[in-house]
C-alpha positions as CSV (number, residue, x, y, z in Angstrom):
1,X,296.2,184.8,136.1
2,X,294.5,181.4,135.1
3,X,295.8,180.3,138.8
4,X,294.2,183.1,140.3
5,X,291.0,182.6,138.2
6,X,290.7,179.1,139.8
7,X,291.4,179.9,143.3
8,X,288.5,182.5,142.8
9,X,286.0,180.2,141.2
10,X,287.1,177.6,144.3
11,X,286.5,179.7,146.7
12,X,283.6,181.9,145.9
13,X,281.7,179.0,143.7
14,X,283.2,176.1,145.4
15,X,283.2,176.8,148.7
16,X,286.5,175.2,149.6
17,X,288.9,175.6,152.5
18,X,292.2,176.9,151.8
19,X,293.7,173.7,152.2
20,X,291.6,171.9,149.8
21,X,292.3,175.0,147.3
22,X,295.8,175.1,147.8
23,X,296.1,170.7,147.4
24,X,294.1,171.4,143.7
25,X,296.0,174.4,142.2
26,X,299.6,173.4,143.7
27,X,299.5,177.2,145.3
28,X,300.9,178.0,148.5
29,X,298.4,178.8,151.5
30,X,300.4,182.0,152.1
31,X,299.9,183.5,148.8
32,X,296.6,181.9,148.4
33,X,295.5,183.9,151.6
34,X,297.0,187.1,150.2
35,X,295.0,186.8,146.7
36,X,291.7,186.3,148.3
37,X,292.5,189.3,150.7
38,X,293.4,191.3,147.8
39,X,290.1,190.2,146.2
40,X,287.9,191.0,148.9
41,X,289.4,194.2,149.2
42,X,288.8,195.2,145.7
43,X,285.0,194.0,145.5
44,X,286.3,190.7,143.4
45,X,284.1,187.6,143.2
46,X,283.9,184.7,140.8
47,X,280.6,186.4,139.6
48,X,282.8,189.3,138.4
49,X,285.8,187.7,137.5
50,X,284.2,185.6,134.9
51,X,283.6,188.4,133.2
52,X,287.2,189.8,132.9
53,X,289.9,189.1,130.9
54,X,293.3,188.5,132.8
55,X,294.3,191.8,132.6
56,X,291.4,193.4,134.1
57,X,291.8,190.8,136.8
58,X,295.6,192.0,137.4
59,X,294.1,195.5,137.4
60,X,291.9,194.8,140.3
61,X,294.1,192.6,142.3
62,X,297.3,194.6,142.1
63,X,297.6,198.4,142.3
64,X,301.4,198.1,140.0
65,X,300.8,195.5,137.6
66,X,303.8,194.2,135.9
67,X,306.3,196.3,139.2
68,X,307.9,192.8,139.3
69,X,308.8,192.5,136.3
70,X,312.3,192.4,135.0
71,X,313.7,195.5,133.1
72,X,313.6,195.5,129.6
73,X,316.4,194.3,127.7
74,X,317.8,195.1,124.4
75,X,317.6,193.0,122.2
76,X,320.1,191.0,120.4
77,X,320.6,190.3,116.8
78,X,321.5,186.8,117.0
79,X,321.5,185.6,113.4
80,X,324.2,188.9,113.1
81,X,326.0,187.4,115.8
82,X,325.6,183.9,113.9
83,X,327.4,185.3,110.8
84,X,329.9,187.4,112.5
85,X,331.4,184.3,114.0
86,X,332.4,182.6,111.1
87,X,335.1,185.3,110.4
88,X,338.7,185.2,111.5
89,X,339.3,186.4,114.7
90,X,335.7,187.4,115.7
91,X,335.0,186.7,119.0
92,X,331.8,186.5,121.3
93,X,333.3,189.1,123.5
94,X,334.1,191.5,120.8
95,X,330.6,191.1,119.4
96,X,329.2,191.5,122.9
97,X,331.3,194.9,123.4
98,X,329.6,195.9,120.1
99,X,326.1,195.3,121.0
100,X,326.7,197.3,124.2
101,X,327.9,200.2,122.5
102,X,324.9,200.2,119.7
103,X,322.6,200.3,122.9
104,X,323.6,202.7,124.1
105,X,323.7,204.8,121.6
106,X,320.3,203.6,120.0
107,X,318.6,203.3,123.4
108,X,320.2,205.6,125.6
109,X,317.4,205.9,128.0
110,X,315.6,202.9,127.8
111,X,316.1,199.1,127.9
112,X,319.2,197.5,129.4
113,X,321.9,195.5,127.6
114,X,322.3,192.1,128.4
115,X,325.2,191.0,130.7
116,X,328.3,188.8,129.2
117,X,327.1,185.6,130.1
118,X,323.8,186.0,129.5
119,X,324.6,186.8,125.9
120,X,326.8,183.7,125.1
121,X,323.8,181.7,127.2
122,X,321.3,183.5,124.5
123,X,323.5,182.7,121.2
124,X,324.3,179.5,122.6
125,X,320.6,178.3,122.7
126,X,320.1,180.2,119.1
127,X,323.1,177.7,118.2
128,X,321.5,174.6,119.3
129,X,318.3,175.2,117.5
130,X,320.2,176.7,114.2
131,X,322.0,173.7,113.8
132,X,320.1,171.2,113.3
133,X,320.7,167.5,112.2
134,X,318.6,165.1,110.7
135,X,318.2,161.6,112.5
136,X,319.8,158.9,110.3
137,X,317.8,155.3,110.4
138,X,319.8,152.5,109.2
139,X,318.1,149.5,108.0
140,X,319.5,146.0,108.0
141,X,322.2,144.8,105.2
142,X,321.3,148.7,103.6
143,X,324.7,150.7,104.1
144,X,328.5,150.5,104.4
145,X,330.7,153.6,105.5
146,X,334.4,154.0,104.2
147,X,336.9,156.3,105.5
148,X,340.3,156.4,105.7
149,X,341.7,157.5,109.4
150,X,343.6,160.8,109.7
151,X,346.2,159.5,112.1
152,X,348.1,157.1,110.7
153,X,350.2,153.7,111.3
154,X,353.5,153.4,111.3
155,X,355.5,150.4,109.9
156,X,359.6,150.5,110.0
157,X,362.3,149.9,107.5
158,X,364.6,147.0,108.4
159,X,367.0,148.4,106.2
160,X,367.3,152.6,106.9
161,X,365.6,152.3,110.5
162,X,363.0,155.1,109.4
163,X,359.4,154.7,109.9
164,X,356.9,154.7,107.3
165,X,353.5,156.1,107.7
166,X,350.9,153.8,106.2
167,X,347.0,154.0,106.2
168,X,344.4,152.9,108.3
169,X,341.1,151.7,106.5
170,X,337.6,151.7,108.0
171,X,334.9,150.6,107.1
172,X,331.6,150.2,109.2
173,X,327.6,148.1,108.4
174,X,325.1,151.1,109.6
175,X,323.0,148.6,111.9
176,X,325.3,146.5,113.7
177,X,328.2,149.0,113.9
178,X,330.2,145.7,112.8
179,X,333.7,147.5,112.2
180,X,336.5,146.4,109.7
181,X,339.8,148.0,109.4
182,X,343.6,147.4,107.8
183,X,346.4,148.9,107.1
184,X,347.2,150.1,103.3
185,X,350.5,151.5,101.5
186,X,348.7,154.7,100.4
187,X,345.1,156.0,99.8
188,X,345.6,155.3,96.0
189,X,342.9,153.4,93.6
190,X,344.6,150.1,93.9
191,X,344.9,150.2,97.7
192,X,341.3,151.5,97.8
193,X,339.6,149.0,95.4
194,X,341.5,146.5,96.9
195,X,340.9,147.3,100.7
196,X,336.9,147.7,99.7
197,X,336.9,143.9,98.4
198,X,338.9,142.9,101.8
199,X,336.2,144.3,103.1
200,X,332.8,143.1,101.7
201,X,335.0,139.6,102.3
202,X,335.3,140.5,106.0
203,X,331.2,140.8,106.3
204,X,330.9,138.1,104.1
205,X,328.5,139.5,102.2
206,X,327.1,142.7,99.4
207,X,325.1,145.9,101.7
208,X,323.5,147.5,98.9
209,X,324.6,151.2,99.5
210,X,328.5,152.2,99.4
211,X,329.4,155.5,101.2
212,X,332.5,156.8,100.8
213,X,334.6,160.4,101.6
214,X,335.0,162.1,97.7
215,X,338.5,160.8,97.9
216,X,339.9,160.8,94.2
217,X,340.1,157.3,94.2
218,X,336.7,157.3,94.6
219,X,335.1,160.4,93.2
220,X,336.9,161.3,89.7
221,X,334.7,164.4,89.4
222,X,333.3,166.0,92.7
223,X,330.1,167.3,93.3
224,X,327.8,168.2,95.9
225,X,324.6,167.0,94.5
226,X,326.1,164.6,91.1
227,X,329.5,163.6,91.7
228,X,331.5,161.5,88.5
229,X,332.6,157.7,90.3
230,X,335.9,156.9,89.2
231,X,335.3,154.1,86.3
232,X,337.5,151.8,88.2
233,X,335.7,152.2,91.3
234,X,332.2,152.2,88.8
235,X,333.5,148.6,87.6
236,X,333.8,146.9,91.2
237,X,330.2,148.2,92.3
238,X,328.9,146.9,89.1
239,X,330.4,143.6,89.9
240,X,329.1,143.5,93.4
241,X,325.8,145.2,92.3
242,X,326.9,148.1,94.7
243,X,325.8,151.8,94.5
244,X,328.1,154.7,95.6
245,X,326.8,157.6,97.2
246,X,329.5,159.7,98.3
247,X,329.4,162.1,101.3
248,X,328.9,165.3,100.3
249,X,332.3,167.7,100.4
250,X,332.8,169.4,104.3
251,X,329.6,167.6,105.3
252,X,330.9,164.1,107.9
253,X,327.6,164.0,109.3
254,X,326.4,162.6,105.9
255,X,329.1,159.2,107.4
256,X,328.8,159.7,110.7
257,X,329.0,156.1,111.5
258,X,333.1,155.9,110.1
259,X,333.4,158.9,111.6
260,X,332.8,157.4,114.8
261,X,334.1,154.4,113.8
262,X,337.4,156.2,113.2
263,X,337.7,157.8,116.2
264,X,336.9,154.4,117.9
265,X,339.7,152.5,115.8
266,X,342.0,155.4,116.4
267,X,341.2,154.4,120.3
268,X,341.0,151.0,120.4
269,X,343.5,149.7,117.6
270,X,345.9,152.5,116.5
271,X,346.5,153.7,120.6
272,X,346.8,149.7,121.7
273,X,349.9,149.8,119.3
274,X,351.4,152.7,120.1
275,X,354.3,150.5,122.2
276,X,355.3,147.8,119.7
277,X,357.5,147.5,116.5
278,X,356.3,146.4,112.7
279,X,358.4,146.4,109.7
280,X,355.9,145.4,107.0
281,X,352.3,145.3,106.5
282,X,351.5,141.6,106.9
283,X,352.8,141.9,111.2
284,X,350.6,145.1,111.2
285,X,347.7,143.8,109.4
286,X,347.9,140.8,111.7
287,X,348.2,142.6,115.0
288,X,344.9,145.0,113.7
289,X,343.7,142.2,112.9
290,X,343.4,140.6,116.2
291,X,342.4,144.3,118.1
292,X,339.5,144.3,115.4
293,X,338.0,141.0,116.5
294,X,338.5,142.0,120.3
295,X,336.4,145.6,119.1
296,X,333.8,143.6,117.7
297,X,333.3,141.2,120.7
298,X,333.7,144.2,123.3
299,X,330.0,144.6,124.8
300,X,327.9,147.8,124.3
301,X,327.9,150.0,127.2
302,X,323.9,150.5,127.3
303,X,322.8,148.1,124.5
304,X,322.5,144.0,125.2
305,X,325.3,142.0,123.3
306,X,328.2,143.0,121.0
307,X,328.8,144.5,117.4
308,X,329.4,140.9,116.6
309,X,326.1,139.6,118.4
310,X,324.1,142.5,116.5
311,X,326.0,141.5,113.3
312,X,325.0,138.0,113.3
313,X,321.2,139.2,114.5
314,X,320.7,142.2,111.8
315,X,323.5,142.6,109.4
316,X,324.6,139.4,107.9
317,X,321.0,137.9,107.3
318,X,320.4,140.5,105.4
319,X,323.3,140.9,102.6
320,X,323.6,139.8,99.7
321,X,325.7,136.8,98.6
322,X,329.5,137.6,97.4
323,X,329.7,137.0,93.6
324,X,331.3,133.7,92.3
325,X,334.5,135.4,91.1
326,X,336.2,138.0,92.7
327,X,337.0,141.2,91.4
328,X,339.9,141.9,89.7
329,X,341.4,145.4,89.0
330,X,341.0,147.3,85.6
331,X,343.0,150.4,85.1
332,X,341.3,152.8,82.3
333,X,344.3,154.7,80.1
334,X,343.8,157.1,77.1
335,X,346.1,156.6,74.2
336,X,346.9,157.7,70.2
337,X,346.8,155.1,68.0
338,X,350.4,155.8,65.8
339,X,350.8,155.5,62.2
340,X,352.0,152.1,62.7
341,X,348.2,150.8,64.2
342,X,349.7,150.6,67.3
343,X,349.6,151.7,70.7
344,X,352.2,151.5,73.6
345,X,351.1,150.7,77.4
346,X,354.1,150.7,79.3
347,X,357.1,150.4,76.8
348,X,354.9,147.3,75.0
349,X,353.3,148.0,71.9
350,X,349.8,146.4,70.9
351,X,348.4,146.7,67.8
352,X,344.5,147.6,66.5
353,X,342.9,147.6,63.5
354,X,344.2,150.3,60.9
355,X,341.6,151.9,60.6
356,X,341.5,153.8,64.1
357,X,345.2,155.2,62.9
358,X,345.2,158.8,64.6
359,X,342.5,157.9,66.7
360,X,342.3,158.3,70.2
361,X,341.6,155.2,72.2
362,X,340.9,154.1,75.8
363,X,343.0,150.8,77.3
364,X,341.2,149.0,79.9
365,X,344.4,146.9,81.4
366,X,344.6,144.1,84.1
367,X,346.5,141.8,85.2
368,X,346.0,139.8,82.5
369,X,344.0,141.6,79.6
370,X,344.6,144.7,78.0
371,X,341.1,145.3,76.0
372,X,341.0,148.6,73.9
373,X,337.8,150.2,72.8
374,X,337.5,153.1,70.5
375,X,336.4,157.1,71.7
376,X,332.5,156.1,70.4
377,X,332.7,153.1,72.5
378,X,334.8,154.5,75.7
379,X,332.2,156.8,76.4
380,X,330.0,154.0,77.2
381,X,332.0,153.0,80.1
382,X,329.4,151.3,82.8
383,X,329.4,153.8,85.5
384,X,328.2,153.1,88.6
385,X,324.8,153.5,89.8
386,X,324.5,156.7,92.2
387,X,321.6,157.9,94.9
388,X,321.0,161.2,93.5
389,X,320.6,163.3,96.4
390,X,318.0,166.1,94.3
391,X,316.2,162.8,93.5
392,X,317.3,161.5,90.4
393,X,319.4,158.1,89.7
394,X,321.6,156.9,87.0
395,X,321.3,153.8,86.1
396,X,323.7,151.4,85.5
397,X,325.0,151.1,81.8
398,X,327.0,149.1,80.0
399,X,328.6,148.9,76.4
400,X,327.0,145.1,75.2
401,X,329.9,145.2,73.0
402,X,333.1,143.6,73.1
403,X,336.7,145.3,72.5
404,X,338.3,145.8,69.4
405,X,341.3,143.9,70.6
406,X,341.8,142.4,73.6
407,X,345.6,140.2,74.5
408,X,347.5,139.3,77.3
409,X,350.1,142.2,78.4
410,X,352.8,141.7,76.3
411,X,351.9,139.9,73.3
412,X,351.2,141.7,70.1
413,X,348.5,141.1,67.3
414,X,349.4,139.5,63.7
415,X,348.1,142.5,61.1
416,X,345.6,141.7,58.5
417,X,347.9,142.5,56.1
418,X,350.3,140.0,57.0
419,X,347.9,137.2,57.0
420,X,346.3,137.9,53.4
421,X,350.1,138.2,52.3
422,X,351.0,134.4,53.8
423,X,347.7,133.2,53.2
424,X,347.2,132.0,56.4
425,X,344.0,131.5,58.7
426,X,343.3,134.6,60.9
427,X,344.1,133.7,64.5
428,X,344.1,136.6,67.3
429,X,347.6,136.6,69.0
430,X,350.6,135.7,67.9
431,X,353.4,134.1,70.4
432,X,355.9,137.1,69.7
433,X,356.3,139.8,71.9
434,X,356.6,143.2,70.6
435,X,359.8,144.0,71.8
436,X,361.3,141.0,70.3
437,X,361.6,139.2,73.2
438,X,359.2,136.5,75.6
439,X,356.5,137.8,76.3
440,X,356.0,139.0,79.7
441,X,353.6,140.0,82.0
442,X,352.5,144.4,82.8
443,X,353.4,145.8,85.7
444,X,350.0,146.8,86.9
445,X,350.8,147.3,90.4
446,X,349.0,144.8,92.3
447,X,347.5,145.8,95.6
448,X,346.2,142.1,96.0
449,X,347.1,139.4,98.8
């Protein structure tokens, strides 16, 4: 009605042809003519119509107001519809025979039902605007994604002829989309820590947020809102001044970048090796190797430059410097201290002081130390520092104490009774093993190149 409003002021105010009204109001000149004649023959000038609301207008202007109208329609209980979906088996057809037969028995003589396709059109656009999603903005140097891929490598055994299924390991910078990926035994803590460092190596350089899938190598306790960081995994982001913030369980938009990322390696990498033969690691790493370097120089389809261009532009200028030393893996154990004031860590026996006799311990074990700390003093394990998403943060602690004993795998302490019964100088290791034999070196299980 404001249309008809205007051609009435224009004409009856105005004075305009119809051309001139019909060039301002974007009308037609045929149902401009047929507005003014319906005007004139109701009695309606601009001095009148001012006066009106629209409705009055309609009134006078049309003898049926609202004739062309479409029918009226039931209505449809879309956030029902919305929850009836998620059960097994529901379909939108079966909900759609449903909602026919409630109208008809709630309206039987008024309203029409909506049509088939104009139902899933209707819950479809309810859809859209129901499920929302939050834009993400990564920032410079800010964020790593980690994922592991869900189809899988395959390596062959020289020896049996079978093939071995091994993992592929993404990780991905938020602003540059810079991509690194490898191949790893299993998803366990080793091959995780170790394909993380690879990693941070490959970019040459610390982002300041870690987000990982809740995988049990990285996530010991998970959480939706607080989840517990496996202390291993806690150590390496303390030593590369990293926080973890996992991705909440069932939600991938939370790392949407590696999931992308993954489908993308899965594409480019995993598919572009589909024809030849591996039979260990080091060929397949070497092959990815290559198809990661041609993924990162491959141009954008709609951006300037390549993930490697915007990688040298935004990423690297922005990370943080790799630490001097690089990290090396600590495996935390629990153990009893015997009556003997020792503990055993892989058939070796190590002793503490005799006072923690019955006590239970915690072994931190490396390649090269194995430190023990008492209950009191495990529970101040550092733990990594975490982005709480209800908006608090732990922070980063740490014990400021040093192990009650600390040796290389292997070798054994002297007692303290034995040196006040020789006399001797304390000293902290002797050269003997404990099983009576050289010592020798744990079998930690290095994932390490």
């Amino acid at each position: 009605m404001r249309k008809v409003r205007e051609i009435l002021r224009l004409r009856f105010e105005r004075g305009l042809s119809h051309r001139q009204i019909s060039a301002s109001t974007g009308v037609s000149k045929g149902a401009l003519s047929d507005y003014l004649r319906r005007a004139v023959a109701a009695g309606l000038t601009w001095e009148v119509a001012r006066a009106l609301d629209d409705g009055e207008v309609e009134a006078r202007l049309f003898r049926y107001p609202g004739r062309n109208e479409p029918p009226r329609r039931v209505p449809i209980d879309l956030p029902w519809v919305h929850r009836e979906l998620r059960r097994t088996g529901v379909t939108l057809q079966q909900l759609w025979f449903e909602y026919r037969e409630a109208a008809a028995q709630s309206l039987p003589s008024g309203g029409t039902p909506y049509g088939y396709s104009q139902f899933c059109d209707l819950y479809a656009d309810f859809r859209d605007k129901t499920d929302l999603s939050m834009r993400q903005v990564h920032r410079a140097g800010e964020k790593v994604f980690i994922d592991y891929s869900g189809k899988k490598a395959q390596i062959w055994s020289a020896e049996t002829g079978e093939a071995i299924d091994v993992e592929l390991f993404v990780a991905v910078l938020g602003a540059s989309n810079y991509t690194f990926a490898e191949a790893t035994r299993t998803q366990r803590l080793e091959d995780f820590c170790a394909s993380t460092v690879r990693a941070l190596e490959f970019f040459g350089g610390v982002p300041r947020i870690a987000v990982p899938d809740q995988l049990r190598s990285a996530v010991s306790g998970p959480d939706r809102y607080d989840p517990v960081i496996n202390p291993t995994y806690a150590e390496l982001s303390q030593h590369y001044d990293l926080a973890i913030v996992p991705a909440r369980p069932g939600k991938p938009r939370d790392k949407a970048k590696v999931e992308t990322a993954v489908l993308v390696a899965q594409r480019w990498i995993l598919a572009c090796l589909r024809n030849r033969t591996f039979f260990n690691l080091d060929e397949l790493n070497a092959a990815i190797a290559d198809l990661v370097e041609k993924l990162n120089t491959r141009p954008f389809k709609k951006l300037e430059g390549c993930r490697h261009s915007a990688f040298e532009a935004l990423d690297r200028p922005a990370l943080r410097p790799l630490p001097q030393t690089r990290w090396e893996l600590a495996r935390w154990k629990r153990a009893k201290v015997n009556i003997d004031y020792h503990v055993e860590h892989e058939a070796r026996l190590y002793s503490v002081p005799h006072a923690l006799v019955g006590e239970e311990i915690e072994l931190r074990v490396t390649n090269s130390v194995v430190e023990v700390f008492p209950r009191w003093q495990a529970r101040r394990r550092p733990r990594a520092p975490v982005g709480g998403r209800r908006g608090r943060r732990a922070r980063s602690r740490s014990t400021g104490r040093a192990p009650i004993a600390s040796t290389a795998p292997g070798r054994r302490r002297e007692s303290s009774a034995g040196r006040r019964r020789s006399g001797r100088q304390p000293r902290r290791w002797s050269s003997r093993s404990c099983s009576g034999g050289a010592s020798r070196r744990a079998r930690t299980g290095r994932a390490w190149p």
